[in-house]
C-alpha positions as CSV (number, residue, x, y, z in Angstrom):
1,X,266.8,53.1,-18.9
2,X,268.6,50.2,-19.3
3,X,271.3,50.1,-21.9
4,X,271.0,48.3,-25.7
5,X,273.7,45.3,-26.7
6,X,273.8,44.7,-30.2
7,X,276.1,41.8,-30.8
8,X,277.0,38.6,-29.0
9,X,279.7,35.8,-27.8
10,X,279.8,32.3,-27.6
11,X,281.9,30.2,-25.1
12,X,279.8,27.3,-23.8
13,X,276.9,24.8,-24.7
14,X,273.6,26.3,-25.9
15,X,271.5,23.1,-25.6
16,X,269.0,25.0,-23.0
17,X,268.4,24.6,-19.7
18,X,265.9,21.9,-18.6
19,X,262.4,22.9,-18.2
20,X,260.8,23.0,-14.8
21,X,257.7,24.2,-15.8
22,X,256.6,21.6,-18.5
23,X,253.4,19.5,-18.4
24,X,253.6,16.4,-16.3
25,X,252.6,13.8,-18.6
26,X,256.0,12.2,-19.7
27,X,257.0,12.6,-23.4
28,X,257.5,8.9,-25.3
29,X,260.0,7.6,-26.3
30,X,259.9,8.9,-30.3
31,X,258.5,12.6,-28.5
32,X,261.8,12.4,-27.1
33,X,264.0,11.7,-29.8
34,X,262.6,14.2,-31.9
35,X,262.8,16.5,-29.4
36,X,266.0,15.8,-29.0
37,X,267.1,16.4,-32.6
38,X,265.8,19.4,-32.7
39,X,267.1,21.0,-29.4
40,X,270.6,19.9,-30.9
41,X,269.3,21.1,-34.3
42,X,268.9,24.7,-32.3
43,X,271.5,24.7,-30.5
44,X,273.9,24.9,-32.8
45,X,271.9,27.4,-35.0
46,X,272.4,29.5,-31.5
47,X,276.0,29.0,-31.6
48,X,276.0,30.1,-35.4
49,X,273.9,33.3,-34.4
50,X,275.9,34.3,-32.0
51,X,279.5,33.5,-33.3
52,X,277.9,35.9,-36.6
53,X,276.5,38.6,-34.3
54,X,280.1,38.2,-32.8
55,X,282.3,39.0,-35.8
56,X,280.1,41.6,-37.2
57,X,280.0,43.5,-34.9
58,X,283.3,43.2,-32.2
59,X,282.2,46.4,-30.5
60,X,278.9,45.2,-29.5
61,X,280.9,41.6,-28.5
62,X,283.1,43.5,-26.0
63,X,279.8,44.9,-24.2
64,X,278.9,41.0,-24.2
65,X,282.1,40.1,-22.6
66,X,283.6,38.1,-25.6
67,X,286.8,39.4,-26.1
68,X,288.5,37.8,-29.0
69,X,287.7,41.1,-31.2
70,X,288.6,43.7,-28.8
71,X,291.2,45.3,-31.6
72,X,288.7,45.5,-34.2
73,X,285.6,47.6,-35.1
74,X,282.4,47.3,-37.1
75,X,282.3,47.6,-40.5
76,X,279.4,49.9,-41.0
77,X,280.7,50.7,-45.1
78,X,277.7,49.4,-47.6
79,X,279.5,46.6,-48.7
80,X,279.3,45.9,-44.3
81,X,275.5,46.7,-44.1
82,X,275.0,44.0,-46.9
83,X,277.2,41.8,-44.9
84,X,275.0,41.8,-42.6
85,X,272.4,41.7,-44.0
86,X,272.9,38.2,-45.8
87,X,274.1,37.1,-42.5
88,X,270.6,37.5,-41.3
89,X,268.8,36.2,-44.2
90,X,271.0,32.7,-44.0
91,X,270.3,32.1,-40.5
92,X,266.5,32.9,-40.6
93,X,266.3,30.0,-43.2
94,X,268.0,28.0,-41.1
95,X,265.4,28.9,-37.9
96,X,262.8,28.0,-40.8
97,X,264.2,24.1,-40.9
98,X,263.8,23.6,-37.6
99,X,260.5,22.0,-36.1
100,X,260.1,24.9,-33.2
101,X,257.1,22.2,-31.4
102,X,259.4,19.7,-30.6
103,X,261.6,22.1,-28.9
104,X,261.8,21.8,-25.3
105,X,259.8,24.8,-23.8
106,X,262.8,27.2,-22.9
107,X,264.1,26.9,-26.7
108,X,261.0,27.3,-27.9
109,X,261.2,31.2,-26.1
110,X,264.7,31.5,-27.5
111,X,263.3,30.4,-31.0
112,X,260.7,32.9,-30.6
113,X,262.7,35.9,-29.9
114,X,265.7,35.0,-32.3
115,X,263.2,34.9,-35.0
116,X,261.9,38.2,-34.0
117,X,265.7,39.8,-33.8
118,X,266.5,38.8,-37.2
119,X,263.4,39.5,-39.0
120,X,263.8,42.9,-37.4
121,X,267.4,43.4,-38.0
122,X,266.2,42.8,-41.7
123,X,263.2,44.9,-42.1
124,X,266.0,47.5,-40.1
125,X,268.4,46.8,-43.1
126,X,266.0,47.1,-46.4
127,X,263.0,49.0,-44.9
128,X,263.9,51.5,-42.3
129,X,267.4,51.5,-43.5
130,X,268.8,54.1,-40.4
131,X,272.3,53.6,-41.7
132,X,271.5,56.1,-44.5
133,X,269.7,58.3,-42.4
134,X,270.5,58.5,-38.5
135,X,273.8,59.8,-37.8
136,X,273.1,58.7,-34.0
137,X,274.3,55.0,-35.4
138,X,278.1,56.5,-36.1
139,X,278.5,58.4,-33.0
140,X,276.9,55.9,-30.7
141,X,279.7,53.1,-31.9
142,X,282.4,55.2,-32.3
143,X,282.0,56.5,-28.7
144,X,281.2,52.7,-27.7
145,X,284.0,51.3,-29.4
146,X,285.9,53.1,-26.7
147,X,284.3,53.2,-23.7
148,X,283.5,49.3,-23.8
149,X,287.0,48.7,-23.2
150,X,287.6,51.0,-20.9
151,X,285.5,51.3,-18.0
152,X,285.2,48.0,-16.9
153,X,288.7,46.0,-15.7
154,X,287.8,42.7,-17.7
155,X,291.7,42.4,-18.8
156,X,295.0,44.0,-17.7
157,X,295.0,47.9,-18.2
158,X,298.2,47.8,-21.1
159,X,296.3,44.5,-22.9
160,X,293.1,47.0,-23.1
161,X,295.1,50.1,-24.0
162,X,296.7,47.8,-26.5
163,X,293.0,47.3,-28.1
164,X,291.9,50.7,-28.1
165,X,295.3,51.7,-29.9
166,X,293.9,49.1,-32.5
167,X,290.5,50.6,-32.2
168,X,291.1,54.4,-32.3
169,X,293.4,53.4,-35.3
170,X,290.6,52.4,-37.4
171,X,287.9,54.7,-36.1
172,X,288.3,57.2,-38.8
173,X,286.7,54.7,-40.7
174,X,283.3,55.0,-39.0
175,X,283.4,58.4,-40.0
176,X,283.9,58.1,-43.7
177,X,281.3,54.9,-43.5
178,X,279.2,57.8,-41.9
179,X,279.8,60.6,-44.7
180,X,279.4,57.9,-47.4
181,X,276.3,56.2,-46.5
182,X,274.2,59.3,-45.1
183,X,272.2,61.2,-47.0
184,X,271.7,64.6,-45.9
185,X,268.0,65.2,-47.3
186,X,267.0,62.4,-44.9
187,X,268.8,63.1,-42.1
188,X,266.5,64.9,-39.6
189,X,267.7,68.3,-38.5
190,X,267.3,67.8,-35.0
191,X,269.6,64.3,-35.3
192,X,272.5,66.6,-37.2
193,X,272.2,69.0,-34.5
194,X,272.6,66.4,-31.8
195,X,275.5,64.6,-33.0
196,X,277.3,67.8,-34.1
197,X,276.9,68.9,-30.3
198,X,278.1,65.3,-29.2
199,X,280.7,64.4,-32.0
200,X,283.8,66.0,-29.9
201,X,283.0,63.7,-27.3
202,X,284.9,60.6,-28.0
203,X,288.3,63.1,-27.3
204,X,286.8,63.6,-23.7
205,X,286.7,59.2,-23.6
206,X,290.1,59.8,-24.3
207,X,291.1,62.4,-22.2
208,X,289.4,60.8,-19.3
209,X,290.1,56.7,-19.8
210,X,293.4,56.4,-22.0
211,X,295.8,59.9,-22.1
212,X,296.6,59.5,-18.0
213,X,297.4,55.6,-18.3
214,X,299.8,56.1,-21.8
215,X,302.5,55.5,-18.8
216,X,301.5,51.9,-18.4
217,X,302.6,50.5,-21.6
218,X,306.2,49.8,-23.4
219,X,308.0,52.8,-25.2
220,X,306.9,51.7,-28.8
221,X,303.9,51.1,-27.8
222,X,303.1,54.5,-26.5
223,X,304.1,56.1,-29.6
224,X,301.5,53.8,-31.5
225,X,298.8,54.9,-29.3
226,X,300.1,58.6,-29.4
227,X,299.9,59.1,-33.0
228,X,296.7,57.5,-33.0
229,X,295.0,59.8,-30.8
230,X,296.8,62.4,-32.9
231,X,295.4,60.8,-35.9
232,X,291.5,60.8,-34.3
233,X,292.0,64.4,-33.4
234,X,292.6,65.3,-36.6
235,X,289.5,62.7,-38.1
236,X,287.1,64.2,-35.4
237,X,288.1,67.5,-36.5
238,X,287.4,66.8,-40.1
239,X,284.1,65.0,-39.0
240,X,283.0,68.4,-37.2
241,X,283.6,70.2,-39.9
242,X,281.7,68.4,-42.4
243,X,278.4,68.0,-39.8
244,X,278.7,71.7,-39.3
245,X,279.1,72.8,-42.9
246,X,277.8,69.8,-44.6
247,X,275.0,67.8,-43.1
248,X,273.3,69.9,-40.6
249,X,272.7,73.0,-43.0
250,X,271.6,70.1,-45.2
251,X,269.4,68.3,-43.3
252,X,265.8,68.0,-44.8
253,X,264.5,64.7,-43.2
254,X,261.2,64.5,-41.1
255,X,261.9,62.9,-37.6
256,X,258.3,61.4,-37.5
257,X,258.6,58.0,-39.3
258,X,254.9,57.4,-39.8
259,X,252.8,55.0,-38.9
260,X,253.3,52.0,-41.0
261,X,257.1,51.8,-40.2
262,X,256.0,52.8,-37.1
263,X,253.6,50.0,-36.5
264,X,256.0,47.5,-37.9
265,X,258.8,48.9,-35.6
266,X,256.4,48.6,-33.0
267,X,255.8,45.1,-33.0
268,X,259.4,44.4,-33.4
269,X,260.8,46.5,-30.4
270,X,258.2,45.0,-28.0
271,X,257.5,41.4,-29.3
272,X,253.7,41.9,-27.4
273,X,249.9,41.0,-28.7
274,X,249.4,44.8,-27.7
275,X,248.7,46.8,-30.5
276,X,249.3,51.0,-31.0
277,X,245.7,51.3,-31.2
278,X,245.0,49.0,-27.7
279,X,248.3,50.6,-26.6
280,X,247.2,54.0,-26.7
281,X,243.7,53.4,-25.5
282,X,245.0,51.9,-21.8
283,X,247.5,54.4,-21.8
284,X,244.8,57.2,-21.7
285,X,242.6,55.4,-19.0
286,X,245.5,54.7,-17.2
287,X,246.0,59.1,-17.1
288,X,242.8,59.9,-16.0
289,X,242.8,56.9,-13.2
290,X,246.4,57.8,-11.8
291,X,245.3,62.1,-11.9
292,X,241.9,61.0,-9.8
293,X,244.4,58.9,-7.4
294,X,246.9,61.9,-7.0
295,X,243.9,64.2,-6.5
296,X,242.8,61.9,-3.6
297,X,246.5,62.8,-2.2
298,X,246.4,65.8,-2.9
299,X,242.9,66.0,-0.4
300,X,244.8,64.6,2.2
301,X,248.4,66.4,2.0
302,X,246.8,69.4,1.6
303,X,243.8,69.7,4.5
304,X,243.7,72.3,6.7
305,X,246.5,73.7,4.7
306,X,246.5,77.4,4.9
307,X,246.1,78.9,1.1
308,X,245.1,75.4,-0.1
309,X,243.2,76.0,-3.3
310,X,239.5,74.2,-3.4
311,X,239.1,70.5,-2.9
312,X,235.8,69.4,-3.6
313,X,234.5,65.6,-3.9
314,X,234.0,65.8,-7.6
315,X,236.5,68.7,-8.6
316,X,236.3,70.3,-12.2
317,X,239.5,69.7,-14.0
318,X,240.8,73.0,-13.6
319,X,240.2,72.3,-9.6
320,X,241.7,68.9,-9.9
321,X,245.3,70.3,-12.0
322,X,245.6,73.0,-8.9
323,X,244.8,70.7,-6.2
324,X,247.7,68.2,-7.7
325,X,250.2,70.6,-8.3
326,X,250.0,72.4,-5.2
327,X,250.3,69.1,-3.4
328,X,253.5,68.5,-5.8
329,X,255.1,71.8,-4.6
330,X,255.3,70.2,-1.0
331,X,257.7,67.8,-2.8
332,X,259.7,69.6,-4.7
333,X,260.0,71.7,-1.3
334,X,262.6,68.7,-0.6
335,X,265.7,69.3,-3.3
336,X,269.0,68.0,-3.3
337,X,271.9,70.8,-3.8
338,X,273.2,71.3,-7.0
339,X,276.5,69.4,-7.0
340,X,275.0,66.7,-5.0
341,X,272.4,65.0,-6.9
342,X,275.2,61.8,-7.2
343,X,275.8,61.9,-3.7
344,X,271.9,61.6,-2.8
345,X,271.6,59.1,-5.7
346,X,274.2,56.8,-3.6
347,X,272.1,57.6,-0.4
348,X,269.1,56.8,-2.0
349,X,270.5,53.3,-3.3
350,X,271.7,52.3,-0.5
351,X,268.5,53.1,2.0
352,X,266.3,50.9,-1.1
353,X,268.8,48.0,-0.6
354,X,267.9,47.9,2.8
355,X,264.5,47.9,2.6
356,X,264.3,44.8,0.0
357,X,266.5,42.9,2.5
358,X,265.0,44.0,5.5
359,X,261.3,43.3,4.2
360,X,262.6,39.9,2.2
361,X,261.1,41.0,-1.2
362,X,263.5,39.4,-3.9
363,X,267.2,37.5,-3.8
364,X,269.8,40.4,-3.8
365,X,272.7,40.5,-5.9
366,X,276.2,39.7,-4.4
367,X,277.8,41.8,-7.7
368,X,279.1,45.6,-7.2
369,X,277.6,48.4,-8.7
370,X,279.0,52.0,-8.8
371,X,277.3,55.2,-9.5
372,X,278.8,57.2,-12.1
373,X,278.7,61.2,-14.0
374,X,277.0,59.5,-17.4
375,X,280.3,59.7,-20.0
376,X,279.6,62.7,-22.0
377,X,279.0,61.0,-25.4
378,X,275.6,59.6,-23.9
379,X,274.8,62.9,-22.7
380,X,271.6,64.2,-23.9
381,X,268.8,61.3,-24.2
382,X,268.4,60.3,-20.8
383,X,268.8,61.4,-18.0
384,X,270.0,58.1,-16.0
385,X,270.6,54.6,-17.4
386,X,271.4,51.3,-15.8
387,X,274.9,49.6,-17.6
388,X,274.8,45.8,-16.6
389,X,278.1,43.8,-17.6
390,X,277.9,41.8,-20.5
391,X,276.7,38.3,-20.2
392,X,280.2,36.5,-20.5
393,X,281.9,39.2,-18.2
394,X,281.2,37.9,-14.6
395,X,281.6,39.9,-11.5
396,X,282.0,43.1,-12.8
397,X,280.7,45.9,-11.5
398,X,277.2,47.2,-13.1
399,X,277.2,51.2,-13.7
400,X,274.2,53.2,-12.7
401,X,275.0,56.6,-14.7
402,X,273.6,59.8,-13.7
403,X,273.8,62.9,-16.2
404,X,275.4,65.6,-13.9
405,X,273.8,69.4,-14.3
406,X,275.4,71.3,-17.2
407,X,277.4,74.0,-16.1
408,X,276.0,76.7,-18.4
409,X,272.9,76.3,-16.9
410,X,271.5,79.4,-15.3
411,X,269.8,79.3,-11.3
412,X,266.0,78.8,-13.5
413,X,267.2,75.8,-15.5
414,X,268.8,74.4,-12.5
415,X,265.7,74.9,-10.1
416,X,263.3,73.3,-13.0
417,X,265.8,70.5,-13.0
418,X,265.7,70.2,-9.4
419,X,262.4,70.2,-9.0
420,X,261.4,67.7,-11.2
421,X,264.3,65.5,-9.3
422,X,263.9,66.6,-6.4
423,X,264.5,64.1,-3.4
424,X,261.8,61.8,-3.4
425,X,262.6,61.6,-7.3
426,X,265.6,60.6,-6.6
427,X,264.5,57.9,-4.7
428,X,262.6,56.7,-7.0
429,X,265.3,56.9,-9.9
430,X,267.4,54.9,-7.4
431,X,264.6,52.1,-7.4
432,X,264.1,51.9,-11.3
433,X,267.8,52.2,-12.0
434,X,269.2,50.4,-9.0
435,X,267.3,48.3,-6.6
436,X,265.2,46.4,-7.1
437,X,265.1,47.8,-10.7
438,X,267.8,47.2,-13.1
439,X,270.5,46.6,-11.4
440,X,268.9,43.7,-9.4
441,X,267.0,42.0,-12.5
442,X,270.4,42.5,-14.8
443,X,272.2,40.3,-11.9
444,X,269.2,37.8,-11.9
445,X,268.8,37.6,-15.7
446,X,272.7,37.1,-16.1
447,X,272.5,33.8,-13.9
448,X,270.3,32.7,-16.8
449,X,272.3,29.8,-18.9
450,X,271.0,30.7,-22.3
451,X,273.8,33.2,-23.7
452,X,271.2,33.7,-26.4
453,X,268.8,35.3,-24.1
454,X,271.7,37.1,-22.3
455,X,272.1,38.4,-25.6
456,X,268.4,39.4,-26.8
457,X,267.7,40.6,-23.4
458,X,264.0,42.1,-23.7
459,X,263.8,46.4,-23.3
460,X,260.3,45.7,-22.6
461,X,261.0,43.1,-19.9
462,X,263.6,45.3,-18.2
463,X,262.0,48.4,-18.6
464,X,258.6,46.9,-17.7
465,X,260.2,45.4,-14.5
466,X,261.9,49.1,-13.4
467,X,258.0,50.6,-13.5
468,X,256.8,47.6,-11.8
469,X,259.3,48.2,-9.2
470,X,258.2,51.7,-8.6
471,X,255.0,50.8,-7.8
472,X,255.7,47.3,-5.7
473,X,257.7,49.4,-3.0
474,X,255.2,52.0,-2.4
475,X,252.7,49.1,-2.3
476,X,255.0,47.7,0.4
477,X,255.6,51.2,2.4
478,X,259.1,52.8,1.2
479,X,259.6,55.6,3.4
480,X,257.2,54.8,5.9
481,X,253.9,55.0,3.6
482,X,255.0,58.8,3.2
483,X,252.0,60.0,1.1
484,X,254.1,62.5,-0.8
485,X,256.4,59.7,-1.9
486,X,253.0,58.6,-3.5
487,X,252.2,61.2,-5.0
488,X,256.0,61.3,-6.9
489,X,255.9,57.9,-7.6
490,X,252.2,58.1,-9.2
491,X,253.7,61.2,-11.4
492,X,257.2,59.4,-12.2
493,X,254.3,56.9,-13.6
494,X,252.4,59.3,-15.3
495,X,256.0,60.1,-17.2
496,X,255.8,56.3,-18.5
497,X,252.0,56.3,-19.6
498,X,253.3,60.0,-21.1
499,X,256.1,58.1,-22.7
500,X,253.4,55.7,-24.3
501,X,251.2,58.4,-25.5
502,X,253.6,60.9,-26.7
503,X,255.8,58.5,-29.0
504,X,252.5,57.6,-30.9
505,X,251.5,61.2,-31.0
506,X,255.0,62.7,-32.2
507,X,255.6,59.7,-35.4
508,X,252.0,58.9,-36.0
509,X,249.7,62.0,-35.0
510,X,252.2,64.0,-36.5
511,X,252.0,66.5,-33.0
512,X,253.4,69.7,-32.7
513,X,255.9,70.7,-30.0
514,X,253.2,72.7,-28.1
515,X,251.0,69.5,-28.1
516,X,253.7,67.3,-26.5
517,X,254.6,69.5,-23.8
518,X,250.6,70.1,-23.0
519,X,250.8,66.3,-22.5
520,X,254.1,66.3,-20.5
521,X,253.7,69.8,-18.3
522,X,249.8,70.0,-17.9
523,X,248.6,66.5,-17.9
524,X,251.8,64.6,-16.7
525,X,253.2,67.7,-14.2
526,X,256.6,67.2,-15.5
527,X,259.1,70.7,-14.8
528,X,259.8,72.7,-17.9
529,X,263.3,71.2,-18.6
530,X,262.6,67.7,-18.2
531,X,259.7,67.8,-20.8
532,X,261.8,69.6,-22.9
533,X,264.7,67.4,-22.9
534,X,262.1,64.1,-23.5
535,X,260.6,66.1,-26.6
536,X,264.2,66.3,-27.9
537,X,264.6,62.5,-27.4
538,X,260.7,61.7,-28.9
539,X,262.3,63.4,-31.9
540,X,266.0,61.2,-31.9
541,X,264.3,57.6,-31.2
542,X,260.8,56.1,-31.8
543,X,258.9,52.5,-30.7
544,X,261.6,52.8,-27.4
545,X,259.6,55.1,-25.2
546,X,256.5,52.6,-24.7
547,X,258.6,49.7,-23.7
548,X,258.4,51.4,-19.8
549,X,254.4,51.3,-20.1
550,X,253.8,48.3,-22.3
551,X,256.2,46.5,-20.4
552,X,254.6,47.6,-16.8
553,X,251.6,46.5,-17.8
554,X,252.2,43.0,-18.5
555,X,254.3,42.7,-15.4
556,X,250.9,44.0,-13.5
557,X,248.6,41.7,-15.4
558,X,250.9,38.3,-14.9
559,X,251.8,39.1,-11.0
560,X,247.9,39.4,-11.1
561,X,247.0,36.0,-12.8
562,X,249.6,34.1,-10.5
563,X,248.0,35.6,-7.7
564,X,244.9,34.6,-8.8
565,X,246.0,31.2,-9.6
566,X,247.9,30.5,-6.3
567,X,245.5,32.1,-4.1
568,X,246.3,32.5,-0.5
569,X,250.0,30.5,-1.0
570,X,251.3,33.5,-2.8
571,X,254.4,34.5,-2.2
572,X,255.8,37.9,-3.4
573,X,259.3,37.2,-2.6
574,X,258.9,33.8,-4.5
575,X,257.2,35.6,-7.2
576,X,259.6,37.7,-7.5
577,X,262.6,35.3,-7.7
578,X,261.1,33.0,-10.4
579,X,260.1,35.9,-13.0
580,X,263.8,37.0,-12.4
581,X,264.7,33.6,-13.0
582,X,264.2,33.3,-16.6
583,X,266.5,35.4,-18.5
584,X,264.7,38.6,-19.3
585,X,262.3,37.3,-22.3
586,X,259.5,39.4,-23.5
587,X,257.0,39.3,-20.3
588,X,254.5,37.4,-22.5
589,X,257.1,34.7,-22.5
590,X,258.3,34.6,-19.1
591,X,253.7,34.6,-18.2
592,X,253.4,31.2,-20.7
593,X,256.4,29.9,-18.8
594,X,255.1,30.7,-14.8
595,X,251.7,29.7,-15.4
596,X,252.2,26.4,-17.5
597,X,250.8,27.8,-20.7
598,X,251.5,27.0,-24.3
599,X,254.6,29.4,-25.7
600,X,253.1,31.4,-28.9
């Protein structure tokens, strides 16, 4: 899972990068000049969209790596939403003005998705309108606001102490936009609950980035900071107070959105020609073809095996689910300790590293990247997630974050944990978060020179690329074509087509908590805790969870038609390089690009 940006930064020329990929026939002379004018016409509507983005939101501009607004924080008051709001409106008409087919190709991509951002960051703001329902919005910024500054040495440690003084100063703010704007009979129960558990957690950012370096700044300067962390204990005390006495009791919203806003969140969050309806369809063929491949496995894994249950040709379901999951159990036989799924995490990095260099599959980065215990304000959705550096904020290290085991968990939580990660999972979590998943692609995609497309960076292309990944190095024999290794990759890919199936199911089909953990336990063989921790998250987000399918699937289908198209001068490492090469765009976009087609 790769993490969201939501503002941007601008420092140089947006003009786009020249075209490679464009037809051969040589524009004329009057092509070119009105090409021209509108690249220049675009370019400095880009600037404008990003320099907006910038100061309207200076927490999401530090993640970017523009720092100008490091002291400040986003005004997420009415009067701010409408801010926005207008903001978007203006520079949509603007988009409108411009001729988008005399564009060169690259800007035409970048015209494509910012018209898609801001048309969704409006129907966001008047339709779905989350800042009056999702308390998620608060807490995620206020715990961002701090941790964005903190973890990644982009300036002198007093200069960003300095900021978060400024920040933490004006954070109590975010909680009264939060108390003002929500309104508890549309707040979902399950999203009160979750921030009240998680609302206590920007002290512990605190605690563990700012309170042991106090000593690094001037006298009057550390009694600023002092009595503003004084001042946020008191505001996140108040804050708890009211989410446990006000808005949880009070909480009367349905989680499920439905299926129009649904739909029209759908189309925004993936920017594909797939539909729910042809979504959901190949994500049920996709199930039964992956089960008959594990149950092919599960034949050979599991032969001669004494107590092995019945493997027939053409098994009965019932004799295909046993023959599976007793092939599964031979995994999960292979557990990492407790306190040392981080350390195997590191292993595991390290040992995929080496086998994309060794077998030349794709550039590596030259960029650091550290694994980390996931900060406990982002506890609770996932269990892993990549953090790249912002665009603007070069060699710095990228974070792969791993949620460590709670320490109330009894020995049966901890097992059902451990089983569903157990070490060939973690292998695989390596690949999709590390190499060659996001860590590698969020290196490529930053050499892009479009900041706007740094900025807009596609879920679906980097999620998309993460599953493809998966599958490429058990194609290309990852621990030594180890046949249990393929049968935990094929499940960690039944999780995504899950993903797909159960998001639809939970806001659309209106399923019950028994029918999504039939999908996720029975049909997907996911452990007890895991399934019950992604039900939990079906219920906090919606149109996010398909990204990893929808995505996968159009990286499948274009490495496909390039194959087909190139024939026997395909070259996988080649391949590889050139998809990375453009920026993270929706795959559809980076597909028109490869193979020369029109963008649409």
């Amino acid at each position: 899972m790769r993490k969201h940006l939501l503002a941007a930064a601008l420092l140089a020329s947006l003009a786009g990068c020249q075209n490679s990929d464009a037809p051969n026939t040589p524009p004329t002379a009057t092509e070119q000049a009105g090409q021209s004018q509108a690249d220049a016409q675009f370019a400095e509507l880009s600037k404008k969209a990003l320099d907006t983005w910038m100061q309207l939101s200076p927490v999401g501009a530090t993640q970017i790596g523009d720092h100008r607004f490091d002291a400040e924080i986003d005004d997420l008051s009415a009067a701010g939403q409408q801010k926005g709001l207008d903001a978007s409106k203006a520079l949509l008409a603007e988009l409108d003005k411009i001729d988008v087919a005399k564009l060169n190709r690259e800007n035409q991509v970048d015209a494509a998705i910012l018209r898609n951002q801001l048309q969704s960051d409006i129907w966001n703001s008047e339709t779905l309108q989350s800042w009056q329902w999702d308390p998620q919005v608060y807490n995620g910024l206020a715990g961002s606001a701090i941790y964005g500054l903190m973890a990644r040495e982009f300036a002198p440690l007093p200069e960003r102490l300095k900021s978060a003084t400024a920040r933490i100063e004006k954070l109590p703010q975010v909680f009264a936009a939060a108390r003002a704007n929500l309104d508890p009979a549309r707040v979902p129960k399950i999203h009160a609950e979750t921030v009240a558990k998680q609302n206590k957690g920007i002290l512990s950012l605190v605690d563990a980035f700012i309170t042991p370096d106090i000593g690094q700044l001037e006298a009057a300067d550390q009694e600023r900071l002092k009595a503003a962390i004084d001042t946020l204990k008191t505001a996140v005390a108040e804050q708890q107070d009211w989410l446990d006495k006000t808005l949880v009791p009070n909480a009367k919203g349905d989680f499920r959105i439905g299926a129009e806003l649904y739909d029209q969140k759908l189309k925004f969050s993936l920017n594909s020609s797939l539909s729910r309806a042809e979504i959901g369809e190949r994500a049920r063929a996709e199930l039964a073809r992956v089960r008959k491949d594990m149950y092919g496995i599960a034949q050979v894994v599991l032969k001669d095996k004494p107590g092995a249950p019945a493997l027939p040709a053409k098994p009965s379901d019932e004799q295909q689910q046993k023959a599976i999951e007793a092939a599964l159990e031979l995994a999960y036989a292979d557990k990492p300790a407790r306190d040392k799924v981080v350390e195997d995490a590191k292993a595991s990095l390290a040992q995929s590293t080496e086998f994309v260099r060794s077998h030349d599959l794709m550039t590596l980065p030259d960029a650091p990247v550290d694994i980390i215990l996931m900060p406990e304000f982002q506890r609770g959705v996932a269990v892993a997630y990549c953090d790249s550096p912002g665009p603007l904020d070069k060699n710095l290290k990228t974070f792969y974050a791993v949620s460590p085991i709670p320490d109330d968990w009894n020995d049966q939580q901890v097992d059902s944990f451990l089983r569903e990660y157990n070490s060939r999972m973690i292998h695989l979590l390596s690949i999709h978060e590390g190499t060659p998943g996001h860590y590698l692609e969020g290196w490529h995609s930053g050499k892009f020179p479009s900041t706007l497309r740094a900025v807009l960076r596609s879920g679906l292309f980097a999620e998309g690329w993460a599953v493809y990944t998966e599958r490429m190095m058990q194609e290309q024999g990852y621990l030594d074509n180890d046949p249990l290794f393929h049968l935990v990759q094929l499940k960690f890919y039944l999780r995504t087509i899950a993903n797909a199936i159960l998001d639809q199911g939970v806001h659309v089909d209106n399923w019950s908590r028994e029918q999504a953990m039939q999908l996720m336990t029975h049909d997907a063989f996911q452990q007890e805790s895991e399934a019950a921790g992604k039900w939990v998250r079906a219920q906090l987000t919606s149109a996010q969870l398909p990204t990893y399918f929808v995505g996968a699937q159009e990286h499948f289908d274009t490495r496909k038609a390039v194959q087909e198209k190139l024939g026997d001068t395909f070259d996988l490492k080649a391949y590889h390089d050139q998809m990375l090469s453009y920026g993270a765009p929706p795959v559809r976009f980076a597909r028109q690009l490869m193979l020369d087609q029109p963008i649409e």
